[in-house]
C-alpha atoms as a printed R data frame, in Angstrom:
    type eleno elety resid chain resno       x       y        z
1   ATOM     1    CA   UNK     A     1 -69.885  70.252 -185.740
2   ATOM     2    CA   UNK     A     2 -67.080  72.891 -185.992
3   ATOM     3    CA   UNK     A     3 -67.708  75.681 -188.074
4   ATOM     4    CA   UNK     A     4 -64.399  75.704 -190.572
5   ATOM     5    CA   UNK     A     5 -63.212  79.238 -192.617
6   ATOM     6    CA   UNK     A     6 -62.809  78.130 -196.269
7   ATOM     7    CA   UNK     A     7 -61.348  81.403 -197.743
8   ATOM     8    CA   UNK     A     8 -61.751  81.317 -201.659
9   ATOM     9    CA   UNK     A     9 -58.389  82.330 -203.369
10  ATOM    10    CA   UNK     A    10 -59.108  84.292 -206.790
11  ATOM    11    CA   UNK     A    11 -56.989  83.567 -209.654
12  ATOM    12    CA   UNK     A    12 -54.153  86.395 -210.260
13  ATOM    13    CA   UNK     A    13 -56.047  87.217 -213.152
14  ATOM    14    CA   UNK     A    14 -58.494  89.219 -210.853
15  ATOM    15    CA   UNK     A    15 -56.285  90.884 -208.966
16  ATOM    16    CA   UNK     A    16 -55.671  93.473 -211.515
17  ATOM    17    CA   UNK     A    17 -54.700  97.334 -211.323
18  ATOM    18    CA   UNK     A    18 -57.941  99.402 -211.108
19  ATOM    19    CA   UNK     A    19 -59.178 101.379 -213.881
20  ATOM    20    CA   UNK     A    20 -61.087 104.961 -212.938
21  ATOM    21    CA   UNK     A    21 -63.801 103.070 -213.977
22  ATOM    22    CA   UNK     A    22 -62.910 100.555 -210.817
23  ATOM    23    CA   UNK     A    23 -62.793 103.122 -208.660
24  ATOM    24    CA   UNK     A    24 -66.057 104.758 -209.320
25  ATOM    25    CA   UNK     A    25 -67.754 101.713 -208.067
26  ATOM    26    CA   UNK     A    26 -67.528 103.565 -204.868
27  ATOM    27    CA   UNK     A    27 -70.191 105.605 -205.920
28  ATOM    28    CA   UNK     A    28 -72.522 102.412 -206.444
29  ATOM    29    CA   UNK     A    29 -71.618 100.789 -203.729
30  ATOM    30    CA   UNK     A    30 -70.423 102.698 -200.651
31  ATOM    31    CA   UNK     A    31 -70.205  99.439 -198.430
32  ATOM    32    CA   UNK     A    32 -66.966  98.658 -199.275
33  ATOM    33    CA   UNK     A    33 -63.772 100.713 -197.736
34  ATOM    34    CA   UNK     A    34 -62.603 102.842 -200.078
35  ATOM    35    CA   UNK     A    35 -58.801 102.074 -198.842
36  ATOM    36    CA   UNK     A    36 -58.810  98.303 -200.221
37  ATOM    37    CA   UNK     A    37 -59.227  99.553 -204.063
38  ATOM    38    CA   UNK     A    38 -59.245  95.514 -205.191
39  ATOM    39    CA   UNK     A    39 -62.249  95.181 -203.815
40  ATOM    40    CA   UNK     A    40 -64.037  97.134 -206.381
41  ATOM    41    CA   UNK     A    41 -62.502  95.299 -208.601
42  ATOM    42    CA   UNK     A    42 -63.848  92.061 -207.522
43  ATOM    43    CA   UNK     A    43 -67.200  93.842 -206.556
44  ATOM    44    CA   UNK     A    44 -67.294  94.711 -209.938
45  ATOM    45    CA   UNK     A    45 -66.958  91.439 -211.283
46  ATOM    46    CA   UNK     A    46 -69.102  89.496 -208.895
47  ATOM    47    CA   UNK     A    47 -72.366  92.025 -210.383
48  ATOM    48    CA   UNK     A    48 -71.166  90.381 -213.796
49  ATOM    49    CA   UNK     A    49 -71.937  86.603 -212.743
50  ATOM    50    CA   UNK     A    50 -67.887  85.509 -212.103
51  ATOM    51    CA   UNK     A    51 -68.300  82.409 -209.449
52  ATOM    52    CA   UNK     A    52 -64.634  82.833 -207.600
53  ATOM    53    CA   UNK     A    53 -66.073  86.814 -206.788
54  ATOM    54    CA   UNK     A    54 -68.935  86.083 -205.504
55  ATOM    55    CA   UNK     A    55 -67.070  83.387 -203.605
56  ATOM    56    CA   UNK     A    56 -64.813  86.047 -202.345
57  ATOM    57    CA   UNK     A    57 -67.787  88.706 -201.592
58  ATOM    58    CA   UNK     A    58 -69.195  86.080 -199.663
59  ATOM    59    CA   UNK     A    59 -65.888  85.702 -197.264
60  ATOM    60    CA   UNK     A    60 -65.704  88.977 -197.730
61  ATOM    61    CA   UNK     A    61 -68.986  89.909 -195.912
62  ATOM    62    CA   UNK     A    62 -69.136  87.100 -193.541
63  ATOM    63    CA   UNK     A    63 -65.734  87.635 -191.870
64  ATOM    64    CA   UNK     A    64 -66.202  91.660 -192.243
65  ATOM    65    CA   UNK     A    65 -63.411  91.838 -194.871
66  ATOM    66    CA   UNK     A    66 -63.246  95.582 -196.622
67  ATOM    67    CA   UNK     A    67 -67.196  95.628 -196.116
68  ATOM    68    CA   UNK     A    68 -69.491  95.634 -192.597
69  ATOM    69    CA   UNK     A    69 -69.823  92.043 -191.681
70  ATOM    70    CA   UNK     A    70 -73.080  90.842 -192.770
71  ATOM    71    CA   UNK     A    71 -74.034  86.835 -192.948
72  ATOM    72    CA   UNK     A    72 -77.299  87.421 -194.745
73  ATOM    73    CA   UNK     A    73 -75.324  89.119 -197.458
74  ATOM    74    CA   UNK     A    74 -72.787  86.697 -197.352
75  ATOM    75    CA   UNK     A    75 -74.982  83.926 -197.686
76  ATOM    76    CA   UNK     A    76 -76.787  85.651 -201.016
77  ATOM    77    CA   UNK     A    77 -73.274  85.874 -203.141
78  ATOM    78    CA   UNK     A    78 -72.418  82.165 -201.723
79  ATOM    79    CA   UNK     A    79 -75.707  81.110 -203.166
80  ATOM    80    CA   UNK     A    80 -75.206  82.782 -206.233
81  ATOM    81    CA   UNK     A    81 -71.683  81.453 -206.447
82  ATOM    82    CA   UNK     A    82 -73.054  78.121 -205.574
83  ATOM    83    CA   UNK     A    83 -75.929  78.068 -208.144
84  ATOM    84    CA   UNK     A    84 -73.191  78.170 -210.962
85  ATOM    85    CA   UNK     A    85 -71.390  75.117 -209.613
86  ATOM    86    CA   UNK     A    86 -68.913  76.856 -207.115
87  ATOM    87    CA   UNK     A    87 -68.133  73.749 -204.885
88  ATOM    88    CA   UNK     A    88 -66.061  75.576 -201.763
89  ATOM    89    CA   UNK     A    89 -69.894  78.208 -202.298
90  ATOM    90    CA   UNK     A    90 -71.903  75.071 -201.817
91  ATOM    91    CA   UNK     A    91 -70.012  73.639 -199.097
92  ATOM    92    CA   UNK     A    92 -70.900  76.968 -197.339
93  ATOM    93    CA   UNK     A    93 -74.590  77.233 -197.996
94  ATOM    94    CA   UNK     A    94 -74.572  73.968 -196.433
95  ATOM    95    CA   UNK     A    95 -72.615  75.390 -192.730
96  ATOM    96    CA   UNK     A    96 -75.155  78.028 -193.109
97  ATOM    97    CA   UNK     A    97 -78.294  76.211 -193.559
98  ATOM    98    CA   UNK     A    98 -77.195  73.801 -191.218
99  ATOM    99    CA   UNK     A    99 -76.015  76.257 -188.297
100 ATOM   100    CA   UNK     A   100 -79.014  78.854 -189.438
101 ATOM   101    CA   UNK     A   101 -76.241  81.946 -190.377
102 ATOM   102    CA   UNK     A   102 -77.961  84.038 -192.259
103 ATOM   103    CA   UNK     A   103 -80.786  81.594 -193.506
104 ATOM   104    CA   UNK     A   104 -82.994  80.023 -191.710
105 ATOM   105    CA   UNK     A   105 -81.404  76.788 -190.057
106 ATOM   106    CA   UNK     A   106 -83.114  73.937 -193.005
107 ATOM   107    CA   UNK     A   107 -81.236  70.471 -192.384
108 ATOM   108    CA   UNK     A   108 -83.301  69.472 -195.508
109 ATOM   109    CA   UNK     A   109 -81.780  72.221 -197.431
110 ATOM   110    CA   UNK     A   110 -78.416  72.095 -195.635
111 ATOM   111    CA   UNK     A   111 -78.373  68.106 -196.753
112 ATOM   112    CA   UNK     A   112 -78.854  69.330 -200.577
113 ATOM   113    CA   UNK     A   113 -76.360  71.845 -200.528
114 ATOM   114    CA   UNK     A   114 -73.498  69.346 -198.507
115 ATOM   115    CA   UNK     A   115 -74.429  66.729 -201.018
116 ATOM   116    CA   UNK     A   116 -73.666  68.960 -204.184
117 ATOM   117    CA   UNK     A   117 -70.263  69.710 -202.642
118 ATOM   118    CA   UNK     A   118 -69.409  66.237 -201.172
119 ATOM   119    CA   UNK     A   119 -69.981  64.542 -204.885
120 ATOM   120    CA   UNK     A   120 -67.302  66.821 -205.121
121 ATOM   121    CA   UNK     A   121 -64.817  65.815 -202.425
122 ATOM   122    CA   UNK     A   122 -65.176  68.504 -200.079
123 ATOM   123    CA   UNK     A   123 -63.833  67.656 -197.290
124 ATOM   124    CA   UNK     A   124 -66.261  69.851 -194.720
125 ATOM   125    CA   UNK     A   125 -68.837  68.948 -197.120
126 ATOM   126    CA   UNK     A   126 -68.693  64.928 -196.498
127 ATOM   127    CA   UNK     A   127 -68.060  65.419 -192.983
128 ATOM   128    CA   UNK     A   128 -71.408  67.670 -192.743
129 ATOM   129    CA   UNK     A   129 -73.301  65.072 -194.673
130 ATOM   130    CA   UNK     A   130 -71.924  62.958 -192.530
131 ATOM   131    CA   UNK     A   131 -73.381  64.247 -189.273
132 ATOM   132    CA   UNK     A   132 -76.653  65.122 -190.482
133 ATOM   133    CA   UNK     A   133 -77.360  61.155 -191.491
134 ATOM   134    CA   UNK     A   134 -75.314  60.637 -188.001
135 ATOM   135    CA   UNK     A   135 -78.288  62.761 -186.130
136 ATOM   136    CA   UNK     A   136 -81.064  61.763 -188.188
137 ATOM   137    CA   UNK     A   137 -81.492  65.950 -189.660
138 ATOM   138    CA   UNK     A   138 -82.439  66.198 -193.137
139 ATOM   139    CA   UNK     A   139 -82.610  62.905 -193.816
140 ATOM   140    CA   UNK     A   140 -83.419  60.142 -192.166
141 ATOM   141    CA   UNK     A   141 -80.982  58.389 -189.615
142 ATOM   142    CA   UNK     A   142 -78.603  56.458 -191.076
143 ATOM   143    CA   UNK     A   143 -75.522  55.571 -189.733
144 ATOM   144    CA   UNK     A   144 -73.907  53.936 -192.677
145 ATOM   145    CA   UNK     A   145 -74.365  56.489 -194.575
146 ATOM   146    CA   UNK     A   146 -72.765  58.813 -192.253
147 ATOM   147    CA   UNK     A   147 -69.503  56.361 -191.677
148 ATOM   148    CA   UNK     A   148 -69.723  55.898 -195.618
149 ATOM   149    CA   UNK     A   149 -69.118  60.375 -195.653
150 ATOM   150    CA   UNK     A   150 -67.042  60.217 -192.679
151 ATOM   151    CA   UNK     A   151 -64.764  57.857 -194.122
152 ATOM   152    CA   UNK     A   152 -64.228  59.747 -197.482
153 ATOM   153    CA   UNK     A   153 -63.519  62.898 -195.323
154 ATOM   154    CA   UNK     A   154 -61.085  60.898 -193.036
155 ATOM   155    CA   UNK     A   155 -59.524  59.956 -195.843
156 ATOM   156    CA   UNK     A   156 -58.641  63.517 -196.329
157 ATOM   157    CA   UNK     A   157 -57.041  63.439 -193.034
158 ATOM   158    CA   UNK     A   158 -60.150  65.611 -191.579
159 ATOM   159    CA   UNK     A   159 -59.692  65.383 -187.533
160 ATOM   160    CA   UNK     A   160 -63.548  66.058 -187.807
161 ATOM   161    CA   UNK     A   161 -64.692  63.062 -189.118
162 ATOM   162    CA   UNK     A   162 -61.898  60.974 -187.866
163 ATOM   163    CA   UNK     A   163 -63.270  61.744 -184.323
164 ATOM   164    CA   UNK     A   164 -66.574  61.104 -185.224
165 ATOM   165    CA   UNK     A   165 -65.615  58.042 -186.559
166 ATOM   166    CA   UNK     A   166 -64.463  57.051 -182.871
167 ATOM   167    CA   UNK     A   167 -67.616  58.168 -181.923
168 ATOM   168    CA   UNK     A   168 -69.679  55.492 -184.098
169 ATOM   169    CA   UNK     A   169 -67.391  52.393 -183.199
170 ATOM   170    CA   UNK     A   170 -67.530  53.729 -179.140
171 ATOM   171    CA   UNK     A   171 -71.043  53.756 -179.270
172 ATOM   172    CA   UNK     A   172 -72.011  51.115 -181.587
173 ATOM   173    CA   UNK     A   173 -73.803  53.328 -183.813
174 ATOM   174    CA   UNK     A   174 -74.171  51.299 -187.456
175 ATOM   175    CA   UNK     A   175 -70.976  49.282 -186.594
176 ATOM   176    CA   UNK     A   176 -70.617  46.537 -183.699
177 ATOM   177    CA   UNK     A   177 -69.450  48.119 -180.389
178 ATOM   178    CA   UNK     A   178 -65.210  48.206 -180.603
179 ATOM   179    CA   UNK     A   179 -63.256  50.385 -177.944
180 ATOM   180    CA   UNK     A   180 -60.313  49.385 -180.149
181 ATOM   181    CA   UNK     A   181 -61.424  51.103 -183.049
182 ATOM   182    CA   UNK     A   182 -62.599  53.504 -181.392
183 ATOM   183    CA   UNK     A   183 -59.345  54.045 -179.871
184 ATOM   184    CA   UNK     A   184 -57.310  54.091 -183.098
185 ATOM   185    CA   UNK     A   185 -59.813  56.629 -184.974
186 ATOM   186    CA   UNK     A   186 -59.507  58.922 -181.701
187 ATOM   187    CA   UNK     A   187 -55.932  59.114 -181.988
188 ATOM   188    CA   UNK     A   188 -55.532  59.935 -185.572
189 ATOM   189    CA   UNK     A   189 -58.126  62.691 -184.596
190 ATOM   190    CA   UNK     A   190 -56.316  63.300 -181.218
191 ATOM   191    CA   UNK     A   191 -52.218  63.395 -183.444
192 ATOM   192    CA   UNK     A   192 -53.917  66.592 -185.008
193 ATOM   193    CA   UNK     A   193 -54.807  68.362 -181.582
194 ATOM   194    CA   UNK     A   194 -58.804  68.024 -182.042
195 ATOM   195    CA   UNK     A   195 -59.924  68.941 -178.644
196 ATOM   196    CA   UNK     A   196 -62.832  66.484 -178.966
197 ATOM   197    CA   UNK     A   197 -61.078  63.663 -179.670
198 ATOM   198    CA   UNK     A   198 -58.090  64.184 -177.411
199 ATOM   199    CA   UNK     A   199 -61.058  64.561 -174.315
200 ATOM   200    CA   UNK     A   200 -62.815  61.464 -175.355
201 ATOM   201    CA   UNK     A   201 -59.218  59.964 -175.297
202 ATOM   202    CA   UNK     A   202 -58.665  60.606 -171.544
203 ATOM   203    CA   UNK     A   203 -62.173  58.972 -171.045
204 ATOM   204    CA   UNK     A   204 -60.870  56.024 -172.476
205 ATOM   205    CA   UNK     A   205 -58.181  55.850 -170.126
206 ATOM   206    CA   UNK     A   206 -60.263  57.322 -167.073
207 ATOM   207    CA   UNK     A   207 -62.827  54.312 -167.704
208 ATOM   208    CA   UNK     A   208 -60.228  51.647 -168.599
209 ATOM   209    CA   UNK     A   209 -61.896  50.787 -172.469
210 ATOM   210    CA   UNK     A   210 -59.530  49.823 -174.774
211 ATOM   211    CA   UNK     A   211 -56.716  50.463 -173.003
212 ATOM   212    CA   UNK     A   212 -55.470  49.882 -169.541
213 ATOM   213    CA   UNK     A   213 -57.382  52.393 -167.253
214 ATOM   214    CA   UNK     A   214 -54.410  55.093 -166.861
215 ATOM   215    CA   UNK     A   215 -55.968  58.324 -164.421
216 ATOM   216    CA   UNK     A   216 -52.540  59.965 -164.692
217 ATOM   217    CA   UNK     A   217 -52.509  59.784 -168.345
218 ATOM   218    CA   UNK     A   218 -56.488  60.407 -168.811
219 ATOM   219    CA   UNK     A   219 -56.102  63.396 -166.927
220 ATOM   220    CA   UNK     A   220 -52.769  64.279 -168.315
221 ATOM   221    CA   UNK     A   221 -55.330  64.436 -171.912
222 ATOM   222    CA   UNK     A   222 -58.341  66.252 -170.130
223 ATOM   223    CA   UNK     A   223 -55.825  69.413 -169.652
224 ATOM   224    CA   UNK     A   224 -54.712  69.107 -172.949
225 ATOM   225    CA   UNK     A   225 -57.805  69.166 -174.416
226 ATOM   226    CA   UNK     A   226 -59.542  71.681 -171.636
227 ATOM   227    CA   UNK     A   227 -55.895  74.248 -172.957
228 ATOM   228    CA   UNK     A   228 -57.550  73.921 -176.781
229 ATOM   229    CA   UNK     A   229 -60.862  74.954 -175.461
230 ATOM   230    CA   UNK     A   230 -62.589  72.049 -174.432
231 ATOM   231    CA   UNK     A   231 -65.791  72.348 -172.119
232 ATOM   232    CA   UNK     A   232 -66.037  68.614 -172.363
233 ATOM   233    CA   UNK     A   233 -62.719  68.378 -171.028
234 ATOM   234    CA   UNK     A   234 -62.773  70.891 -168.228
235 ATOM   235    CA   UNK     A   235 -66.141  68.929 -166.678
236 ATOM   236    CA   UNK     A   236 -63.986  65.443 -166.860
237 ATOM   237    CA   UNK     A   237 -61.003  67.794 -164.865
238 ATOM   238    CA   UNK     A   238 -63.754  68.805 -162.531
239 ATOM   239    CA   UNK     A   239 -65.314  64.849 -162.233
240 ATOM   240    CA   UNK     A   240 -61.660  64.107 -161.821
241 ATOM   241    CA   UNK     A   241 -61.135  66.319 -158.779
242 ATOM   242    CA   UNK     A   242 -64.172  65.103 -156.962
243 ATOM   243    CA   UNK     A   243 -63.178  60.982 -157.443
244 ATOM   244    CA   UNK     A   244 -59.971  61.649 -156.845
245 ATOM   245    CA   UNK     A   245 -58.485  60.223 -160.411
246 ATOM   246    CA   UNK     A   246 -55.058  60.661 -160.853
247 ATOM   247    CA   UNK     A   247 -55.826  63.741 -158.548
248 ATOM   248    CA   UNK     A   248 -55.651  64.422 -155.128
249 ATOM   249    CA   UNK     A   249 -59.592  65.075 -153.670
250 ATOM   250    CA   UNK     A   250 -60.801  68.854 -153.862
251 ATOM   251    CA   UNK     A   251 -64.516  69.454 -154.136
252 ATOM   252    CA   UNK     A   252 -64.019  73.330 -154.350
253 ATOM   253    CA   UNK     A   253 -62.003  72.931 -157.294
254 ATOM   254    CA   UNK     A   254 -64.114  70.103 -158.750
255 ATOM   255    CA   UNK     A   255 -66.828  72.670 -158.303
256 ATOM   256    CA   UNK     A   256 -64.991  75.739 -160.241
257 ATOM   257    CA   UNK     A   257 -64.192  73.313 -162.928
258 ATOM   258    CA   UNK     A   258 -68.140  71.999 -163.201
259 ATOM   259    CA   UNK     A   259 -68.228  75.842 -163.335
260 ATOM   260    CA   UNK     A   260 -65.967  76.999 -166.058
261 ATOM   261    CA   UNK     A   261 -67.707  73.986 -168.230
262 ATOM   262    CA   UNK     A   262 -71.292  75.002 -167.557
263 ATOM   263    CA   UNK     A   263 -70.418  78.383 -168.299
264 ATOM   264    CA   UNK     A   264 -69.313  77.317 -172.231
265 ATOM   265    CA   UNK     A   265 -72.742  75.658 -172.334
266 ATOM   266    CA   UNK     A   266 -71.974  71.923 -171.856
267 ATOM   267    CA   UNK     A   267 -74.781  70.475 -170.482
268 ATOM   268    CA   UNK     A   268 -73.253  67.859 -168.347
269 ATOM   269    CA   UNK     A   269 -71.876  70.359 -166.307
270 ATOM   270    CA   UNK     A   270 -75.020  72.178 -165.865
271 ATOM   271    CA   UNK     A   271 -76.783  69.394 -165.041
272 ATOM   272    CA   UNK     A   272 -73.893  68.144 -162.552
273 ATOM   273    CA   UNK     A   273 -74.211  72.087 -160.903
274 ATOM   274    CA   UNK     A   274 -77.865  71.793 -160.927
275 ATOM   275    CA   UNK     A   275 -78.300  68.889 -158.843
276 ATOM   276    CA   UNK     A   276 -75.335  70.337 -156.414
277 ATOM   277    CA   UNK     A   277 -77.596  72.938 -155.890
278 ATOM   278    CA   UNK     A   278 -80.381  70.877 -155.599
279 ATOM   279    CA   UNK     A   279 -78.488  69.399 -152.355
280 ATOM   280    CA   UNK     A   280 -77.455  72.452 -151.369
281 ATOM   281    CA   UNK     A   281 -81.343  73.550 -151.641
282 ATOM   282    CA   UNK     A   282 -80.218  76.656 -153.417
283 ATOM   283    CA   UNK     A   283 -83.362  75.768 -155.649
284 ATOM   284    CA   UNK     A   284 -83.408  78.502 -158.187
285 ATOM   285    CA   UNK     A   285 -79.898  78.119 -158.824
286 ATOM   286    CA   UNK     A   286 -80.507  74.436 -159.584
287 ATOM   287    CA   UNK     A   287 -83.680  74.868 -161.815
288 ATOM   288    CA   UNK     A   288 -81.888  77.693 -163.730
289 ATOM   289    CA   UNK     A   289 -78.793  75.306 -164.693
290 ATOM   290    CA   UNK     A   290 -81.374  72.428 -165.252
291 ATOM   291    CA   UNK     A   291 -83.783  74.564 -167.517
292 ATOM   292    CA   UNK     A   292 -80.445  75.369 -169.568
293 ATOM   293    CA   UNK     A   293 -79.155  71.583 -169.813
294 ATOM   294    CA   UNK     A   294 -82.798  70.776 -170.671
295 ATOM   295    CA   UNK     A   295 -83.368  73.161 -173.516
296 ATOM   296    CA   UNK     A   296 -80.123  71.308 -174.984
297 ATOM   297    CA   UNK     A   297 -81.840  68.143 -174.758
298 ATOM   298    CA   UNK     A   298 -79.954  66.640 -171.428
299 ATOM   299    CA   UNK     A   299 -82.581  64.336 -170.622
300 ATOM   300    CA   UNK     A   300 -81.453  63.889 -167.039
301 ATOM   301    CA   UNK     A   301 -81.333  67.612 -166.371
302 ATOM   302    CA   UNK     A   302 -85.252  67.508 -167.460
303 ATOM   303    CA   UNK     A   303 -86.166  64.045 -165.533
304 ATOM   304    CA   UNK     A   304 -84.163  66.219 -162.261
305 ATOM   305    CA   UNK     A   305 -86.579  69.144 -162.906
306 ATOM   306    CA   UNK     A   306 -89.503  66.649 -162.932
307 ATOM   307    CA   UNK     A   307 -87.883  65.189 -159.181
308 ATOM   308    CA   UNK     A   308 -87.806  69.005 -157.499
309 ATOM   309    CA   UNK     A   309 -91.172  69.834 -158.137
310 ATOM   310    CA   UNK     A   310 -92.185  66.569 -157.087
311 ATOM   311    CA   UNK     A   311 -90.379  67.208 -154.162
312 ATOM   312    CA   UNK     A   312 -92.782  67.238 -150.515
313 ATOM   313    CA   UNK     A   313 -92.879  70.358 -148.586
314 ATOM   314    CA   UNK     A   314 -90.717  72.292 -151.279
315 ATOM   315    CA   UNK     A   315 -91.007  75.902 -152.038
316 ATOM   316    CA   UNK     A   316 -91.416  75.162 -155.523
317 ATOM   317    CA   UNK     A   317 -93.932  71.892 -155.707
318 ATOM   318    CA   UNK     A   318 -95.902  71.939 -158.438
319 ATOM   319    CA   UNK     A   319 -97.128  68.596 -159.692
320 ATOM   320    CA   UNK     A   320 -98.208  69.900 -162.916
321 ATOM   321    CA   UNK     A   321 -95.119  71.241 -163.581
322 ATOM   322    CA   UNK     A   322 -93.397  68.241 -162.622
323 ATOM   323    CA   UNK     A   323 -95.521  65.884 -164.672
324 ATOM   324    CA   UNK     A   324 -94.198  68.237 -167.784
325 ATOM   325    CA   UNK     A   325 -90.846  68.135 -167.487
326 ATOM   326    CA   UNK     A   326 -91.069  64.365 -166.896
327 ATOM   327    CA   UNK     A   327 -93.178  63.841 -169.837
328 ATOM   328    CA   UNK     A   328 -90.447  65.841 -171.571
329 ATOM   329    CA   UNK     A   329 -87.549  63.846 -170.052
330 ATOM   330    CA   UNK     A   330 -89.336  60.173 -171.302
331 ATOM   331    CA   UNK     A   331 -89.660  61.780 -174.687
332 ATOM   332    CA   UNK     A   332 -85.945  61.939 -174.513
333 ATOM   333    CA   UNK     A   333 -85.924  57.940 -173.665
334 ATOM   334    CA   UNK     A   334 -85.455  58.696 -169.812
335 ATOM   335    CA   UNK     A   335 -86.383  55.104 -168.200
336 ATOM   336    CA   UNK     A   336 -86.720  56.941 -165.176
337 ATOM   337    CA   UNK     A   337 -88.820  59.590 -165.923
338 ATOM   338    CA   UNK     A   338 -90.901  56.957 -168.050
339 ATOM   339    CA   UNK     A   339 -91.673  54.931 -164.575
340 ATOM   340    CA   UNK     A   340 -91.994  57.874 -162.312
341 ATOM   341    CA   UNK     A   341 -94.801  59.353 -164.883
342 ATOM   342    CA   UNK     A   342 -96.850  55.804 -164.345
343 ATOM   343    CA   UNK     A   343 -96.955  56.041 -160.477
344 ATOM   344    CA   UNK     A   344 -98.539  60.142 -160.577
């Protein structure tokens, strides 16, 4: 889920010339830089209970406006702005809770807090809500519910939940399978230049579902999307090179590709680097990308671990630690690792 800056405005009626009595607040609280005087003046009325302050003490501190950045401060004047009914301050405690900035990461709580707000139609709100019924955190799976929120958000022309939409109808996910749909909800995403959604586009036309298969134009997307940021995109540039789609063939720069992806953290591409190195029996290489895809949950990078210890006449064979990472790899709903953990 993207983390999203909602910046609380305060009414004009805040921004008011200081009094000396403004500017003594310096005194009681030294935190804030003496050159931005309005700040004591907002200070000054967040300590007196007004909401839209302690909204804007909250941006203030988490984006290290006039005051040292600080997210657990931040996240006590959103909750106080949120406990009087401050929807934007709600929305918030729920990216925090949900994300763990400067609370503890609590789905259950970050569900509470995303429901207040979405009641409310907040957009980052419904499309939070959304994903944590989507994933089954907080609440238990549901993927209704989560097209119900995603829907509402759409509505509100959020690329967010518009992609994730696409994702529901690609997958099947609540709604029968439809690459059409899929297609349709991935392009409104895509016409806003979500990086997401205009990757998962290309893959569309890479793998020929709901559309013609188009390598030229799939690719055309994947550099798009890899310009915006996308470490999804710059692994399907590097799968590109190596199948030759809409490409000419080049394993070294398929490789630099897989490496610039693994690098951001997407686990595809670690687990694609790990079993390179596998084959290249550079094994501590390979288990170190594995162990990272793993630890994200890539179930093949875990069953892979399971397959080099197993491995006869290795350096590193150790059935026992095999046996574990397979065990962990069918807990994921790895068939393979299921099947090999019945023949040990």
């Amino acid at each position: 889920m993207k983390t999203r800056i909602i910046l609380t405005v305060l009414s004009a009626t805040v921004m008011v010339s200081l009094s000396h009595a403004g500017c003594a607040k310096s005194k009681q609280n030294p935190n804030i830089d003496p050159r931005d005087p309005g700040m004591f003046v907002i200070f000054n009325k967040a300590e007196h209970g007004n909401a839209s302050a302690q909204s804007v003490m909250g941006n203030a501190y988490l984006f290290g406006i006039s005051v040292a950045q600080d997210e657990v401060r931040a996240a006590e004047w959103y909750k106080k702005a949120a406990d009087q009914g401050d929807v934007p301050s709600q929305s918030k405690m729920g990216e925090f809770y949900d994300q763990g900035i400067g609370v503890p990461q609590d789905y259950a709580k970050a569900a509470m807090w995303y429901q207040k707000a979405a009641v409310e139609d907040d957009v980052t709100a419904q499309e939070g809500l959304g994903t944590l019924y989507r994933l089954g955190r907080g609440v238990p799976q549901d993927y209704g519910k989560a097209l119900e929120w995603y829907r509402k958000a759409a509505e509100q022309d959020d690329s967010v939940a518009q992609y994730n939409i696409g994702l529901l109808y690609e997958y099947g996910q609540g709604v029968p399978q439809d690459y059409n749909e899929a297609l349709k909800w991935y392009q409104k995403a895509a016409a806003q230049d979500d990086d997401l959604a205009l990757a998962k586009l290309g893959e569309l036309y890479r793998d020929g579902h709901g559309v013609p298969r188009d390598y030229a134009k799939a690719f055309a997307l994947f550099q798009k999307a890899e310009k915006q940021g996308s470490a999804a995109a710059a692994y399907d540039i590097g799968l590109a090179y190596e199948n030759k789609q809409g490409v000419k063939r080049d394993e070294d720069t398929a490789l630099a590709w897989y490496k610039k992806a693994a690098e951001a953290g997407y686990a595809p591409a670690q687990t694609k680097l790990g079993t390179i190195y596998w084959g290249w029996q550079d094994l501590d290489t390979a288990i170190a990308y594995l162990e990272s895809a793993a630890a994200q949950g890539d179930d093949v990078a875990a069953y892979t671990l399971g397959l080099i210890y197993l491995e006869e006449h290795s350096t590193k064979r150790d059935v026992h630690i095999a046996a574990n990472w397979l065990r962990k790899a069918a807990s994921m709903g790895n068939i393979d690792a299921q099947k090999k953990l019945k023949k040990l």
